[in-house]
N, C-alpha and C positions, 0 to 999 in steps of 0.2 A: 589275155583272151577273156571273153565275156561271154559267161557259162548263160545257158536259157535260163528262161524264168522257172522258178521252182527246184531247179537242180543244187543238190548241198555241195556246198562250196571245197569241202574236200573230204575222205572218208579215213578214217581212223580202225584198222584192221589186228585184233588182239588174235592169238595164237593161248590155246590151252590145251591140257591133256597130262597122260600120263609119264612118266618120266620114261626115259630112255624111247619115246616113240619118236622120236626125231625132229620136233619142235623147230630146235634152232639150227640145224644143218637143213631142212627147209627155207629158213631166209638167210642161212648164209649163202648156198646154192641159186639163189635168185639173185641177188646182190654178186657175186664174185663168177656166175656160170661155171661153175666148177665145183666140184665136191670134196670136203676134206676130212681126213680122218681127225684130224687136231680141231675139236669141237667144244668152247668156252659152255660152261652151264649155263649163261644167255647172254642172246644177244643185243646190239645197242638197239634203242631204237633207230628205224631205218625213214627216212623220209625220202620217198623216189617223186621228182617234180612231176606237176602234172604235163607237160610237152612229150614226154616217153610213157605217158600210158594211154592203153585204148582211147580212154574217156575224156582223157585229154584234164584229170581234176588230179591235186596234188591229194599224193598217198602216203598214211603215217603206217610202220609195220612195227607191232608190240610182240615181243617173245615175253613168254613166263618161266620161272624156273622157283619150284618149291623150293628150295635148297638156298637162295637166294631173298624171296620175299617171304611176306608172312600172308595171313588169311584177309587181313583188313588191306594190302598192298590190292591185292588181287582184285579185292571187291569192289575200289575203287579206278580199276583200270577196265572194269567191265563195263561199270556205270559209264566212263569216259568212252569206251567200245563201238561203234555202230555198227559193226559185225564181230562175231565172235567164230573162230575158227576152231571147232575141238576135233584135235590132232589124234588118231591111236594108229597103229601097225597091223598092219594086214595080217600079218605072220604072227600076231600074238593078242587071241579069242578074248584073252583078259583085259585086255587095254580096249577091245572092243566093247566091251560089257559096260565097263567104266562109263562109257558115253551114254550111256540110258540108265544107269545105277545111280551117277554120281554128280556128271559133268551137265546133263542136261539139267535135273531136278535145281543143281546151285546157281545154273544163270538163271531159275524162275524165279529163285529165292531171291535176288538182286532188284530192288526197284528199280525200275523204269525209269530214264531221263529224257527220252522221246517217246515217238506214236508204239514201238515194237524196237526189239532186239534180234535180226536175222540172224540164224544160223547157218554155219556150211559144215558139213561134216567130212575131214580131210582124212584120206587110207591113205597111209605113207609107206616104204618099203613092198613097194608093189613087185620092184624087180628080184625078189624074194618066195614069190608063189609062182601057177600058174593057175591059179584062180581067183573069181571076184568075190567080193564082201555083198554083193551088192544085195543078194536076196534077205542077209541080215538087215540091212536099212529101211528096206521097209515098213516091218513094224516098226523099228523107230520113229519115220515120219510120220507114221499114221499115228500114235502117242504123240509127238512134238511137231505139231503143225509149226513150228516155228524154224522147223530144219527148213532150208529150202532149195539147199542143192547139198550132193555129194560127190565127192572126187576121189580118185582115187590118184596115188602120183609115188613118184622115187624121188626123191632125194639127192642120190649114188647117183643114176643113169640122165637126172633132170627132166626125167620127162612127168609130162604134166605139171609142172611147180609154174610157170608163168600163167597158165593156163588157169592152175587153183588159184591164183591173188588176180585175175580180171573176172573169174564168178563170185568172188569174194567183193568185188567194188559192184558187181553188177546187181547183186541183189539189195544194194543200199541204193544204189542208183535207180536203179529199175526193181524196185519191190512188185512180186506179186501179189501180197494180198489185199492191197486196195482195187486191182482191176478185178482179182479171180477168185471165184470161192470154189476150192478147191473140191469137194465135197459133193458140190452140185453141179459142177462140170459148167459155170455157164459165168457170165460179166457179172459181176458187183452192180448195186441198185446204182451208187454212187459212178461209176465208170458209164456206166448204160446211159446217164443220163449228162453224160458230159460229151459223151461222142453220137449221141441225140442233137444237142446243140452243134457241135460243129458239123456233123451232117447238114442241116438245117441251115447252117450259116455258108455253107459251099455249094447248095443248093441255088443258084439265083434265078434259076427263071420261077422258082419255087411249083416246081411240078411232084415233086416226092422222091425223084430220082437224081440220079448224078449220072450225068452224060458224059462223054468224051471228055470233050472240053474242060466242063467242071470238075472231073475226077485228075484229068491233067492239072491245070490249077490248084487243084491240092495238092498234087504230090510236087509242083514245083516250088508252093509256100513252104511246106513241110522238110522237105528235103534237096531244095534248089536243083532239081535236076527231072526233066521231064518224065513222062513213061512213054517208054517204046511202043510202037504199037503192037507189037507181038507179043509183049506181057502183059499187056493190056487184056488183051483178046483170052491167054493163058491164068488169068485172075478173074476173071468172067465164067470159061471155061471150070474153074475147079468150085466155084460160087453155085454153077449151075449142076455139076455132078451130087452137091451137097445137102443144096436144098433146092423146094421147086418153084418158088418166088419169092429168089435170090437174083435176078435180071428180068427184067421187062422191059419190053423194046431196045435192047441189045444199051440198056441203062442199068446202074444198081441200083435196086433199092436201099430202105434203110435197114430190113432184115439181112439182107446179104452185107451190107457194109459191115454191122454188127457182129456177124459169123466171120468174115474176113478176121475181124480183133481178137475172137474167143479161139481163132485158127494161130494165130500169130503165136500166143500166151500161150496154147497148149502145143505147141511147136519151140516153145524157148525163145522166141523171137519176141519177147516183150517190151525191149529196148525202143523194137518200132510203134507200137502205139505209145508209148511214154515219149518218142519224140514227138508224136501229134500233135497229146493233150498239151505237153510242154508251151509247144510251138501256139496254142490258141490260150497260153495264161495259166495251167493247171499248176498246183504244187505237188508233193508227194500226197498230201491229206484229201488230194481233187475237190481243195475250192480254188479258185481262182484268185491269184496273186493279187495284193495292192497294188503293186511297182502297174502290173500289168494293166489292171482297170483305171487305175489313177496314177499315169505318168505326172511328174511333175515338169510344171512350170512356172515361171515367173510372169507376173502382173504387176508391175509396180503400181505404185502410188498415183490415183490420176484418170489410172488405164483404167478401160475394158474389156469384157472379151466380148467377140462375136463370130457367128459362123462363116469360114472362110468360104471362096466359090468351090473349092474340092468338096466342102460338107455339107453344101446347100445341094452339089451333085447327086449326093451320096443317098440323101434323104427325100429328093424329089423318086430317087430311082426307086425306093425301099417303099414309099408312099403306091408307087405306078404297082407294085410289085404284090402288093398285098391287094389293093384295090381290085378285086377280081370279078367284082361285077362292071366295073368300069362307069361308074355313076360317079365318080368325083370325089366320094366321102367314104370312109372305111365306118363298117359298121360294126358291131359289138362281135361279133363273130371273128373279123377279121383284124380288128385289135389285139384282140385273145392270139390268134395267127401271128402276128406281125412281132409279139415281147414276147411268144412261147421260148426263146431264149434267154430270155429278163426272169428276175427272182419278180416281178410284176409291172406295169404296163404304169407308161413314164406318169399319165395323168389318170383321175377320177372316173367317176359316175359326172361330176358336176364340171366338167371339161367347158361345157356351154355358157358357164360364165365367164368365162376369161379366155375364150378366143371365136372366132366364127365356126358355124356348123352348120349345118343342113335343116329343113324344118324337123327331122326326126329326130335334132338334137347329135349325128352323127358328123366329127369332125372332118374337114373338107382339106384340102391343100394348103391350103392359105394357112387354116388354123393349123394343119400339124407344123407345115413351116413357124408359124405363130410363135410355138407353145415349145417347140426346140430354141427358140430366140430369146424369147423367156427367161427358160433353164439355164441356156450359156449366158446369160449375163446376169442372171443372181444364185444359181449354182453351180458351178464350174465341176467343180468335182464330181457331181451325181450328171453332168451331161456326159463326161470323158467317159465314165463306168458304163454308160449306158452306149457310147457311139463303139467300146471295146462287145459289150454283149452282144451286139448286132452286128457284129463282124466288118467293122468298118473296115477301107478295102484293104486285103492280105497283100496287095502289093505295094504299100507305101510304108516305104523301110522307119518313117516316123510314126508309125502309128498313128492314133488318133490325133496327136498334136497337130498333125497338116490341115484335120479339119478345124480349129480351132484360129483366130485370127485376135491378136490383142492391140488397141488402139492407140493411138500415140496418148499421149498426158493431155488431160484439156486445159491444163494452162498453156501447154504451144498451140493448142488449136485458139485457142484465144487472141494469143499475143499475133498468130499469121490471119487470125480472120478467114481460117478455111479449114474445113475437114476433111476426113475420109472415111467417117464416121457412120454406120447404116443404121443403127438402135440409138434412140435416143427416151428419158427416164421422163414423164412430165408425173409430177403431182400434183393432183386435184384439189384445192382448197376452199373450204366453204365451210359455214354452218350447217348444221343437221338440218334438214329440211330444205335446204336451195338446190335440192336435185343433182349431187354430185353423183350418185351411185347412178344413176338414169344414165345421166350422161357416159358415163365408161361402160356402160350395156349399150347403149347404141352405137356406139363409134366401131360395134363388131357386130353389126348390121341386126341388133334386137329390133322389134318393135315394141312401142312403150306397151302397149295391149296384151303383150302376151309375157311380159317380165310378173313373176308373180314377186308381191312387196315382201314375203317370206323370204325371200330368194337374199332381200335386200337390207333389213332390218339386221342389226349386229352384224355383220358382214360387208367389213368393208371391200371393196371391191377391187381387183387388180387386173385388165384387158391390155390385149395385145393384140395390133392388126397391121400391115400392110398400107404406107401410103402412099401416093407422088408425090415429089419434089423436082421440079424443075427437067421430069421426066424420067427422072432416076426410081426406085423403088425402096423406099425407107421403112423404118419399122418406129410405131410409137408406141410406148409404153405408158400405158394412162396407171396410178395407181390413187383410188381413193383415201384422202390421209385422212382419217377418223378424227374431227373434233369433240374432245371429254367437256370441255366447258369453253367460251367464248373470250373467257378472261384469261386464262392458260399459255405461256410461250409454248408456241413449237419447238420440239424438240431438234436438234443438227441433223438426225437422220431424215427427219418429216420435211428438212429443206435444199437437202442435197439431193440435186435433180439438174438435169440440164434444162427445162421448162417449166414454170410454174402457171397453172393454170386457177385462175380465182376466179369461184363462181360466187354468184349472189342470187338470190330469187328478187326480181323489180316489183314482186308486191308490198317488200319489207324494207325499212329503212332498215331496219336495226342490222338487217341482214348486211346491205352495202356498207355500211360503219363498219362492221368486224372485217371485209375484207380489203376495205381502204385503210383502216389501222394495219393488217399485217402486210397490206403494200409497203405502207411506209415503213 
């Protein structure tokens, strides 16, 4: 099976406390479902596969026994620990003490080998009172924010013991205190801003709210299984008892989506927004996985990449989408708009040199198509991250790779004399002064009158536009290759291009000599 992205691959559960609290007749009772008077001072370690638990993630179970280890044993099985379970008896106030005198102060004392060490705090021999501990725990968690559930269970009777080892995995699994500050009753800055973006990315007619549809659509990426519509209507319903623009137009907002999650966590249902974040890239830390933003793949030797028809889809839609005055060009506003998902917005201020835009300098279709065509063939990695931040679409079980197309090797496009190739690489060669940077400004429709020579001067130049071929719609990539002196080889990279374009100015010989020498 093939755990989401971000989920730890399996949780490693240590058992502490005081002696005779019932430690190890705790995982023997879960192991054997039966309880025995014949109780070894510890037990083995236990490994239960992950196919027989909740989570479906395989589980290590560590008992201790002072009698048995020493102080440096322990220390090191805490470090090794990602949850730590301190054991005492309900029926004996001492062993309770212990866990806020002793047991909690020595796990702080333990350096840290991840983010945090969750706690559970385990009351065993419950079928022994007829009352709870529970008002004692209190203070304690309000002292050891690091507690993060308490249980109380038997041993003898079994009840609650399967129960205490799945809040034991769930608070590794599902930690709370990266979504919830407990304190201030409301989401983490960090959380808030992760379920900001995937609001925003499930948003698609991008009106602010999530309708029907789009709220179905989530809950079918998230959870492969539609909403009813009468939970629908009943999730709406307690959205609106709660806050009072929390639905508009019988839509969520992003305040009520938000209160939905901070409802979830303060109801114990954490696990469902950690499936969300999961499911849109999140790890336990809520940044967003490698695996996730940059799936890999293979380009051999040869290839290229380029935007497949699902990606050119995806991005004329995303262009229509932000484009809200409907003038053809996204302006600075709607830039900001369009990568408020993105850690920042794919291209510059200086955008207008290297693809077409509007006289306001505001890039157009063409150019954003341009300027993605670009990217996918001389950054691969930084386009995939970015077609994941924009929620390329949730329902294409490859992810971004679908948008992604890599081209055959050009030595067979050679040898057959035909392509299927849409970008092709030309570099511009020439001496300094024969108007090669000119020339890669106009080919994306500048006028020489309005290129300022600042613009141009140490900066060489790199354009990408939209051409015909034979009817078909191709892309050329002009890049200006900077000559340092006239006497100088070019360098392998300055000639690997599928087009060499040499320019000359006809008022210079000296000029046509230099590019009839690198002709030859």
């Amino acid at each position: 099976m093939v755990l989401p992205v971000g989920v730890r691959q399996n949780v490693r559960i240590l058992l502490v406390g005081e002696r005779s609290v019932g430690k190890t007749s705790i995982v023997l009772s879960l192991v054997t479902e039966e309880f025995t008077e014949d109780v070894p001072a510890k037990a083995e370690e236990i490994t239960i596969p992950g196919d027989v638990t909740p989570e479906k993630v395989p589980t290590f179970i560590v008992d201790y026994s002072a009698v048995e280890q020493t102080h440096e044993m322990l220390t090191t099985e805490i470090q090794r620990a990602h949850v730590v379970c301190v054991v005492y008896a309900v029926n004996d106030e001492e062993s309770l003490e212990k866990v806020s005198t002793y047991w909690l102060p020595l796990l702080r004392d333990v350096p840290l080998t991840q983010h945090y060490r969750p706690v559970v705090l385990v009351g065993n021999k419950m079928d022994l009172v007829d009352f709870t501990s529970a008002d004692s725990l209190s203070t304690i968690m309000d002292e050891f924010p690091e507690v993060q559930m308490c249980v109380e269970c038997s041993a003898r009777t079994l009840k609650n013991i399967s129960e205490m080892f799945y809040c034991a995995q769930k608070v590794v699994l599902h930690p709370v205190p990266p979504l919830y500050n407990v304190d201030q009753q409301e989401l983490t800055d960090a959380c808030q801003k992760a379920l900001v973006r995937i609001f925003k990315v499930c948003d698609t007619d991008n009106d602010g709210l999530l309708n029907d549809v789009e709220l179905n659509n989530f809950q079918t990426y998230c959870f492969d299984v539609p909403l009813q519509p009468n939970v629908l209507d009943e999730v709406k319903a307690i959205v609106r008892r709660n806050i009072s623009d929390g639905v508009v137009n019988n839509a969520l907002t992003l305040r009520g989506f938000l209160f939905l999650h901070c409802l979830y966590i303060q109801r114990g249902r954490n696990e469902t927004t950690w499936r969300i974040l999961r499911k849109f890239g999140y790890m336990n830390n809520l940044e967003m996985s490698k695996d996730f933003l940059r799936p890999f793949i293979l380009v051999p030797a040869g290839c290229t990449t380029e935007i497949s028809y699902k990606g050119q889809q995806f991005l004329t839609t995303l262009f229509e989408r932000f484009d809200k005055d409907r003038d053809g060009a996204l302006s600075p506003a709607e830039v900001d708009d369009l990568f408020s998902t993105c850690p920042a917005p794919l291209w510059g201020p200086d955008v207008h040199r290297t693809v077409s835009t509007n006289s306001k300098g505001w890039i157009t279709l063409q150019g954003f198509m341009s300027q993605w065509v670009l990217t996918t063939l001389l950054d691969l990695p930084k386009a995939l991250e970015y077609f994941a931040y924009l929620g390329y679409p949730m329902t294409d079980t490859k992810g971004q790779l679908s948008a992604i197309q890599v081209t055959r090797e050009k030595r067979l496009d050679l040898a057959k004399r035909q392509t299927t190739r849409s970008v092709y690489q030309c570099h511009v060669i020439g001496p300094r002064g024969s108007g090669k940077s000119m020339l890669c400004r106009c080919f994306i429709g500048d006028n020489l009158e309005d290129i300022q020579l600042s613009e141009l001067k140490g900066n060489p130049q790199c354009t990408v536009n939209a051409v015909q071929v034979y009817g078909q719609e191709k892309y050329l990539v002009l890049r200006d290759i900077d000559v340092r002196h006239v006497l100088e080889p070019l360098q392998p990279s300055e000639v690997q291009c599928d087009v060499a374009c040499l320019v000359y100015d006809i008022s210079s010989p000296k000029s046509f000599e230099y590019v009839a020498r690198i002709y030859l």
